[in-house]
C-alpha positions as CSV (number, residue, x, y, z in Angstrom):
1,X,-16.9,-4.5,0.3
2,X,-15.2,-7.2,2.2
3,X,-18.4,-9.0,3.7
4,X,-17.7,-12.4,5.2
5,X,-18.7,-15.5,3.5
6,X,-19.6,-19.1,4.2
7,X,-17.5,-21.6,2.5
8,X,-19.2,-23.7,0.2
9,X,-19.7,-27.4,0.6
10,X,-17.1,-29.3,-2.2
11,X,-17.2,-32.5,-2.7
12,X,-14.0,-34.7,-1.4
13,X,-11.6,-33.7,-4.5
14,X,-11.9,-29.9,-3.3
15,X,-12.0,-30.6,0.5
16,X,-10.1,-28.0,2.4
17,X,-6.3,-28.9,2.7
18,X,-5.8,-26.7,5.6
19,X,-8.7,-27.8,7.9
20,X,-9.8,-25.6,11.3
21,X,-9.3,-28.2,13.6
22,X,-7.7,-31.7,13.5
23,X,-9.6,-33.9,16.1
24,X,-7.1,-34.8,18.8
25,X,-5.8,-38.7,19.0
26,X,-6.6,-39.8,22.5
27,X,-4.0,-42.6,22.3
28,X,-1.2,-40.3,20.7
29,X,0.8,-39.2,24.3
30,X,0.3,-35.7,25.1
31,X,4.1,-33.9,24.5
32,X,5.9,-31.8,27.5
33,X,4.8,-28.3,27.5
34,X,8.5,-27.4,27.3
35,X,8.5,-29.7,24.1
36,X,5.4,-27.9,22.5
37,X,7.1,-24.7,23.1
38,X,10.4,-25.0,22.2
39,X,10.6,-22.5,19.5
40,X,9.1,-19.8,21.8
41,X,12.3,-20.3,24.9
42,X,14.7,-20.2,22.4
43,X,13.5,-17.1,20.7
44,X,13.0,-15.2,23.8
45,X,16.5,-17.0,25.2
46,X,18.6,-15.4,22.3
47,X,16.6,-12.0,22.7
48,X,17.4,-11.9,26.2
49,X,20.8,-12.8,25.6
50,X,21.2,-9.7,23.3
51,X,19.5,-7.8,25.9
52,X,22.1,-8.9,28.0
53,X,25.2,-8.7,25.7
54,X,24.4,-5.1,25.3
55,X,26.2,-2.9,28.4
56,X,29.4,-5.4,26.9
57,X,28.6,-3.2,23.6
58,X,27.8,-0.1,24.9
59,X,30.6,2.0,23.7
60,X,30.0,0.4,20.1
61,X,26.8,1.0,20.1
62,X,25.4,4.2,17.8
63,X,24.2,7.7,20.0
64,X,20.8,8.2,20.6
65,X,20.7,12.5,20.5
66,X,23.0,11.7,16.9
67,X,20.2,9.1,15.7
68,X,17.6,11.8,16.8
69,X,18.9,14.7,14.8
70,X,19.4,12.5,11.7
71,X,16.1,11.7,11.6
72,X,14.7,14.9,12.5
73,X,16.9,16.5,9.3
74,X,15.7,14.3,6.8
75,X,14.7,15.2,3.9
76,X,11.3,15.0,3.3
77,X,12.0,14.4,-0.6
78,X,13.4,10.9,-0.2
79,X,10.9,10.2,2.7
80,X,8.3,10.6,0.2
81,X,10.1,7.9,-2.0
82,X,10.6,5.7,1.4
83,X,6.8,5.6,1.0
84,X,6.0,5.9,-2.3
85,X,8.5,2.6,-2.9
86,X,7.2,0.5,0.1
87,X,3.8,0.8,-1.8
88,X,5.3,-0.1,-4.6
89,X,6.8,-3.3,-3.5
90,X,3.4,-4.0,-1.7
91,X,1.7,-3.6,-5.1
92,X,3.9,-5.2,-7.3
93,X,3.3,-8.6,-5.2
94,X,-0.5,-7.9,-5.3
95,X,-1.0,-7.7,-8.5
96,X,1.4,-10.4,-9.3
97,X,-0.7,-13.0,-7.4
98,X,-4.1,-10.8,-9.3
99,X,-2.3,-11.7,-12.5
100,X,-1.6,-15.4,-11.7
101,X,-5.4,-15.7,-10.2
102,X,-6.4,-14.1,-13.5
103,X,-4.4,-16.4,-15.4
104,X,-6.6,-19.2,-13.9
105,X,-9.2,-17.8,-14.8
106,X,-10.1,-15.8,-11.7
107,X,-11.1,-12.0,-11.8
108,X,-10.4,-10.4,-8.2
109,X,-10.9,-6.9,-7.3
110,X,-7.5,-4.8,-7.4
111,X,-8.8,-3.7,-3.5
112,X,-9.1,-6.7,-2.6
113,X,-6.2,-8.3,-4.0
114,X,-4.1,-5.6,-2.1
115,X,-6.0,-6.2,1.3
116,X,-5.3,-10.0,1.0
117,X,-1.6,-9.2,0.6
118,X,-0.8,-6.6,3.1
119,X,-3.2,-8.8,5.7
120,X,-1.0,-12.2,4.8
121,X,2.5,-10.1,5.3
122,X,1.0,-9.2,8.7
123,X,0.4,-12.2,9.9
124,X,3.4,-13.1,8.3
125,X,5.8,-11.0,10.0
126,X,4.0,-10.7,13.3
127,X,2.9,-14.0,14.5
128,X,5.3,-17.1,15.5
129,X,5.1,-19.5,12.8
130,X,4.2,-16.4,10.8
131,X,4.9,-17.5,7.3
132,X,3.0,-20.8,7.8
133,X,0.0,-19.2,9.0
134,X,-0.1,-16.2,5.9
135,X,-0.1,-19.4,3.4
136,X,-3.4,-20.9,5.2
137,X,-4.9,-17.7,5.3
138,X,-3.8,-16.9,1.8
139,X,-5.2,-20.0,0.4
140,X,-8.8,-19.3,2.4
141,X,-8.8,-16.0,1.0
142,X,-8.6,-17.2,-2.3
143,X,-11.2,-19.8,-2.3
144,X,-13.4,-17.6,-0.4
145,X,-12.7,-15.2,-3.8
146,X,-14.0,-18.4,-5.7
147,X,-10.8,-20.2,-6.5
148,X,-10.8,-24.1,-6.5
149,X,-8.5,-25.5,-3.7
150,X,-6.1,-26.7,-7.1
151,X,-6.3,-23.1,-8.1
152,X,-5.3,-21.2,-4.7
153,X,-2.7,-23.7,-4.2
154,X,-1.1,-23.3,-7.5
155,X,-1.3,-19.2,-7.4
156,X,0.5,-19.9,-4.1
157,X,3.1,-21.9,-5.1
158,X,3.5,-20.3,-8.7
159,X,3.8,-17.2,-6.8
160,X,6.7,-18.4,-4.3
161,X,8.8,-19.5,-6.9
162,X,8.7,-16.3,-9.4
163,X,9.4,-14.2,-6.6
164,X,11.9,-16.6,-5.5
165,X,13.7,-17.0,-8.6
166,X,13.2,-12.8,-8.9
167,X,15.3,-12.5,-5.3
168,X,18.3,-15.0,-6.5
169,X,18.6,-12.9,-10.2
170,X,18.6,-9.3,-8.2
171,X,21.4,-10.7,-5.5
172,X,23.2,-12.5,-8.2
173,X,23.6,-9.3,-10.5
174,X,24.3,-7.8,-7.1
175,X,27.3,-9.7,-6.5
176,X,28.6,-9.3,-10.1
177,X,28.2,-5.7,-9.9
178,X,30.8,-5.4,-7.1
179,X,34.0,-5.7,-7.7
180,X,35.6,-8.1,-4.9
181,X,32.9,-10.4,-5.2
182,X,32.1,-10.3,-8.6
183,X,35.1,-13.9,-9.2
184,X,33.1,-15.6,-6.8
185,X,29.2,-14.7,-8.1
186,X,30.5,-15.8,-11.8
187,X,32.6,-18.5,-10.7
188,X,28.9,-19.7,-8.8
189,X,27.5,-18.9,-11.9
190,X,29.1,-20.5,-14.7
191,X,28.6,-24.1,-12.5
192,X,24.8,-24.1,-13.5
193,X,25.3,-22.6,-16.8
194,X,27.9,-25.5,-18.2
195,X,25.3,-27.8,-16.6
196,X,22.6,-26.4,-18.1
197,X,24.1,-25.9,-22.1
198,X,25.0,-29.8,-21.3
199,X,21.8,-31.0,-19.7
200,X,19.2,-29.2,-22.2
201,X,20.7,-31.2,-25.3
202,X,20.9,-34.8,-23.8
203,X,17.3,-34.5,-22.4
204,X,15.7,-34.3,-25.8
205,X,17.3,-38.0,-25.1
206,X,14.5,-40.1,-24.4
207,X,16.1,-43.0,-22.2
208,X,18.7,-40.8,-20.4
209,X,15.3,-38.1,-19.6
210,X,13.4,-41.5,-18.6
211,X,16.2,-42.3,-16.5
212,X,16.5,-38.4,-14.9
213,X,12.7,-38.5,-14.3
214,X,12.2,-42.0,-13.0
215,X,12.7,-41.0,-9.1
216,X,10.2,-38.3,-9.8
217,X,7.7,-41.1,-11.0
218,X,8.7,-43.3,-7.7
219,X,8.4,-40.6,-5.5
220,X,4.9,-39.6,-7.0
221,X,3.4,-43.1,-7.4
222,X,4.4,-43.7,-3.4
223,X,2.3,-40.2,-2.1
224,X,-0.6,-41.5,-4.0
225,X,-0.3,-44.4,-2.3
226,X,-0.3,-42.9,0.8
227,X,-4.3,-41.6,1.8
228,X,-3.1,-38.9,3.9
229,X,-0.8,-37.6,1.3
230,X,-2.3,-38.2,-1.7
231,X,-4.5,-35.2,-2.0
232,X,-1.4,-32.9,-1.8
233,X,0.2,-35.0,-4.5
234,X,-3.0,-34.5,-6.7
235,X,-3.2,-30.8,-6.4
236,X,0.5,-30.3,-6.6
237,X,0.4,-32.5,-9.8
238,X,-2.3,-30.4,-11.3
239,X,-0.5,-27.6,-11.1
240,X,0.9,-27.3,-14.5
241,X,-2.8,-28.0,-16.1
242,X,-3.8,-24.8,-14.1
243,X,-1.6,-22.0,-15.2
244,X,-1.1,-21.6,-18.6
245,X,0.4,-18.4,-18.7
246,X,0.9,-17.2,-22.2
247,X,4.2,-15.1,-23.3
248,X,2.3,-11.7,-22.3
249,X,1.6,-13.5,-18.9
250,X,5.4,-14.3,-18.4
251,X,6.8,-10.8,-19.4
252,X,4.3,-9.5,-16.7
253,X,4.9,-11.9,-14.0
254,X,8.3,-11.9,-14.1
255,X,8.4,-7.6,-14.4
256,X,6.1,-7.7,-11.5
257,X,8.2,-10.5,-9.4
258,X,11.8,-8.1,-10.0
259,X,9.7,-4.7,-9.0
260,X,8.8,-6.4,-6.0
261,X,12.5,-6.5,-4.5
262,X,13.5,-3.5,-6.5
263,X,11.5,-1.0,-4.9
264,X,12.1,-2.4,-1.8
265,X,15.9,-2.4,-2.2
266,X,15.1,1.3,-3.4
267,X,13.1,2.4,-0.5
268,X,16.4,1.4,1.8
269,X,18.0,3.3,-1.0
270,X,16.2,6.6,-0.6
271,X,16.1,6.2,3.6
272,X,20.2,6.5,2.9
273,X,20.0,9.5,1.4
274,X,17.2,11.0,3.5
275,X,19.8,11.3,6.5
276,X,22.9,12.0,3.8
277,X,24.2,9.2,3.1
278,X,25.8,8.6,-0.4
279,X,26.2,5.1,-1.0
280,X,26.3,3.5,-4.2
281,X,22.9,1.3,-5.4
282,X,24.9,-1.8,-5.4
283,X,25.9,-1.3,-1.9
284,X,22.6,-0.9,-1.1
285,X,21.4,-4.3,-2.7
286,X,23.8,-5.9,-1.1
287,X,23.1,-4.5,2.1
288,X,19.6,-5.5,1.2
289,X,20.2,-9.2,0.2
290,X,23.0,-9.5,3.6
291,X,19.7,-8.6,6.1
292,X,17.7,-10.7,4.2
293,X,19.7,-13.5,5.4
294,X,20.9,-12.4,8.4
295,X,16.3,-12.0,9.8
296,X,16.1,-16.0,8.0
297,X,19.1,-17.5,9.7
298,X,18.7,-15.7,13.3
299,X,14.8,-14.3,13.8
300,X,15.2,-13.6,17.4
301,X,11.8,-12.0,16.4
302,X,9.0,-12.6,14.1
303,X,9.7,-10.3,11.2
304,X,13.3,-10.7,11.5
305,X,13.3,-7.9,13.8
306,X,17.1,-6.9,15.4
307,X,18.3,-9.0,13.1
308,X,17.6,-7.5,10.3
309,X,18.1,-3.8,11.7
310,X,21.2,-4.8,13.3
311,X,22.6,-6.6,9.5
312,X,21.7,-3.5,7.7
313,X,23.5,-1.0,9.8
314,X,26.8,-2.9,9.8
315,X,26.7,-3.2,6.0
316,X,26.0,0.1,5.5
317,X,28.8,1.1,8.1
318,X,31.4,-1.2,6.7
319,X,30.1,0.7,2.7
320,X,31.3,3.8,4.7
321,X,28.5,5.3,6.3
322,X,29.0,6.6,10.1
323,X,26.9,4.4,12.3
324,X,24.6,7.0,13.8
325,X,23.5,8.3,10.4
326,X,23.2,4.4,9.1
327,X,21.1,3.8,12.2
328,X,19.2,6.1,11.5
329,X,18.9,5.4,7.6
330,X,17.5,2.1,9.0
331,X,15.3,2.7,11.7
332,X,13.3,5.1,9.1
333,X,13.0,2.5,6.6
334,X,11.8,0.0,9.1
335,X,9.6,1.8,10.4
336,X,8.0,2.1,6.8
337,X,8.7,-1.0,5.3
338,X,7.8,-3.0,9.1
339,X,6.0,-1.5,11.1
340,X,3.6,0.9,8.8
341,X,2.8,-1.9,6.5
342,X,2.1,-4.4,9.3
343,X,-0.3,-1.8,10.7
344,X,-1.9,-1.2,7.4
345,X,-2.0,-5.0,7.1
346,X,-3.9,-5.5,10.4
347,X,-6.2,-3.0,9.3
348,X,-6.8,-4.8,5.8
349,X,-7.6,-8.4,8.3
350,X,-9.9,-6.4,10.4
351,X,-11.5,-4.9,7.2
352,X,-11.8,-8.7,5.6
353,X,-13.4,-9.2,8.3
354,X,-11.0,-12.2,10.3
355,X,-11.3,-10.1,13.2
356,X,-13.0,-10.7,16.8
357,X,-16.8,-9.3,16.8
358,X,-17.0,-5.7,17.3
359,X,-20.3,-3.3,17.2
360,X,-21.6,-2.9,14.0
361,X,-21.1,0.8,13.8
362,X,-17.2,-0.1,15.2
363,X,-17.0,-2.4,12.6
364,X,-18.5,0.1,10.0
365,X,-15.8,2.7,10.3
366,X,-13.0,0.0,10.6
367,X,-14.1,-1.5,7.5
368,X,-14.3,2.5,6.4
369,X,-10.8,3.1,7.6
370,X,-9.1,-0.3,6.0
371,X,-11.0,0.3,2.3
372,X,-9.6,3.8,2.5
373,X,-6.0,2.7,4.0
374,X,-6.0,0.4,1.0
375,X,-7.2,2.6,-1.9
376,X,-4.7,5.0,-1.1
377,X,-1.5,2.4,-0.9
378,X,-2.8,0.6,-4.0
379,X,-2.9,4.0,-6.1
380,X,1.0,3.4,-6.6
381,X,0.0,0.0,-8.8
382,X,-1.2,2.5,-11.3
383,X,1.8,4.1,-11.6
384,X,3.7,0.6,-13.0
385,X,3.4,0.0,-16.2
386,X,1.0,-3.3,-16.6
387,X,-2.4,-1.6,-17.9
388,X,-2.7,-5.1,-19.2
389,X,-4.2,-6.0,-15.7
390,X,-7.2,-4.3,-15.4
391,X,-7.2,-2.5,-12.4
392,X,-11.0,-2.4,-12.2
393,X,-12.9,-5.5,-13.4
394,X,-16.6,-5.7,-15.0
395,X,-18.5,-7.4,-11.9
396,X,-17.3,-8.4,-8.9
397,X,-15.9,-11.8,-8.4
398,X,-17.6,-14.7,-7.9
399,X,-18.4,-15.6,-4.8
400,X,-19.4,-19.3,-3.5
């Protein structure tokens, strides 16, 4: 299904933005190798430092046997949900990027929409650099799919922002949902509102809009300018001519962009109550949204892992949860929501074929294995409601 193929050769407009190698400058000095890997010591500084910090902790720190027999007493019920909503969070992403790639006028197999997408958060989440890494592949992906370079780039970016915008509206109705923060989340609120019921009228203004927009114009005009730049500009100018997504498109983008974070907020959800813990949803989302933040501002690990699991535990401790049982609450959704969908993610690479060579017949039953991996996660996308996206299209794709 996934059979490599040869890029086509495009003429300059659709060159490759994300080339395989950039021929070295001779004359450009060569930096320290402490230099080059800067970002590597201080990640594995702060994880030893944990490592370290931890016999200071040790009496805070939740039991192992009581972690154990949480887990081992969960109910399988809301384990099934764990599952069942991870795959829904996967899906509602992979079809959103489908829908956006369809939009452009791009059919792409459902299968291989979802391979692209678990293989991308694998990278993602596993490699240093991670997230810059899944865009480039993303984007190759894409045109290999038959998607200009204008096309991937705008699905890409199109995509980033929807879900973007999705994540702020979820923690936003989050915060006004709870009680002691909901002053503050309104008060943050009604600052881009007033702005907004003032701005929306005095931009039908043409001089004051010229005069709003003029920096734009600068700023545009000088990457053009620039050879090296100028490219980007183009595509990223383009965008808007790309995606014309019609009212039906928005209602389906935008559903798809809020199930995304919902079923992943309810997959933490469901974990709680697999070990017995009753917390409320809006606990949970906040929860959700603190770890969030807490793996982007401190990753002393791709993925935001320790971070994350450490954020998550606290929050649900200080929503009243013991901390052996909210350990344990968050080790089983991390080990769905992590570390089961960046397996299932390396299998989908290996499956698209990125990998190193292997034996035909190896390769066979790996491809085998990933297509099956892959049909069974992608079987929760027919559960949502968007029958609008055909989850099987007439011919397959086509391919440069």
């Amino acid at each position: 299904m996934y059979e490599a193929v040869t890029a086509p050769v495009r003429p300059p407009a659709e060159a490759d933005p994300f080339p395989l190698r950039e021929e070295p400058d001779e004359q450009a000095p060569r930096r320290p190798w402490w230099r080059r890997k800067a970002g590597l010591i201080l990640q594995w500084a702060l994880v030893l430092g944990a490592l370290a910090a931890l016999p200071l902790y040790r009496d805070e720190l939740p039991d192992l046997g009581a972690i154990f027999t949480a887990v081992s007493h969960a109910d399988p019920g809301w384990l099934a949900v764990v599952v069942l909503a991870v795959a829904g969070s996967m899906g509602a992403f992979a079809r959103l990027q489908r829908r956006l790639l369809r939009v452009g006028g791009l059919r792409m197999p459902l299968r291989r929409a979802f391979a692209i997408t678990y293989a991308g958060n694998a990278l993602s989440t596993t490699l240093p650099a991670g997230p810059a890494v899944s865009v480039v592949y993303t984007f190759r992906q894409f045109r290999r799919a038959g998607a200009s370079a204008q096309l991937a780039t705008a699905v890409i970016l199109a995509g980033g922002v929807i879900t973007t915008s999705a994540y702020s509206l979820i923690g936003l109705v989050a915060l006004v949902a709870d009680p002691h923060a909901r002053g503050i989340a309104l008060l943050a609120l009604a600052v881009p509102l007033v702005l907004a019921v003032l701005l929306v009228p005095a931009l039908r203004w043409r001089p004051l809009r010229a005069l709003l927009t003029a920096p734009l114009r600068r700023g545009y005009r000088a990457a053009l300018a620039n050879p090296r730049i100028a490219p980007y500009a183009e595509r990223l100018a383009g965008v808007r001519d790309i995606l014309r997504p019609t009212l039906r498109d928005w209602a389906a983008l935008i559903a798809l962009a809020l199930l995304n974070w919902v079923f992943d907020i309810l997959a933490l959800l469901s974990a709680a109550h697999a070990v017995g813990i009753q917390v409320a949803p809006n606990g949970v989302a906040l929860t959700y949204f603190a770890a969030q933040a807490a793996g982007s501002l401190l990753p002393l690990l791709p993925g935001g892992l320790g971070a994350i699991e450490g954020s998550m535990a606290a929050s649900l401790v200080a929503f009243g949860a013991t901390l052996s049982p909210a350990a344990a609450a968050v080790g089983l959704y991390r080990l769905v929501s992590y570390w089961a969908v960046v397996a299932v993610g390396w299998i989908a690479w290996a499956a698209l074929h990125e990998g190193p060579r292997v034996p035909a017949r190896a390769k066979a039953r790996l491809a085998g294995t990933g297509r099956l991996i892959v049909d069974g996660m992608s079987t929760v996308a027919f559960l949502t409601p968007y029958a609008a996206v055909p989850s099987q299209t007439p011919a397959e794709a086509p391919r440069p």
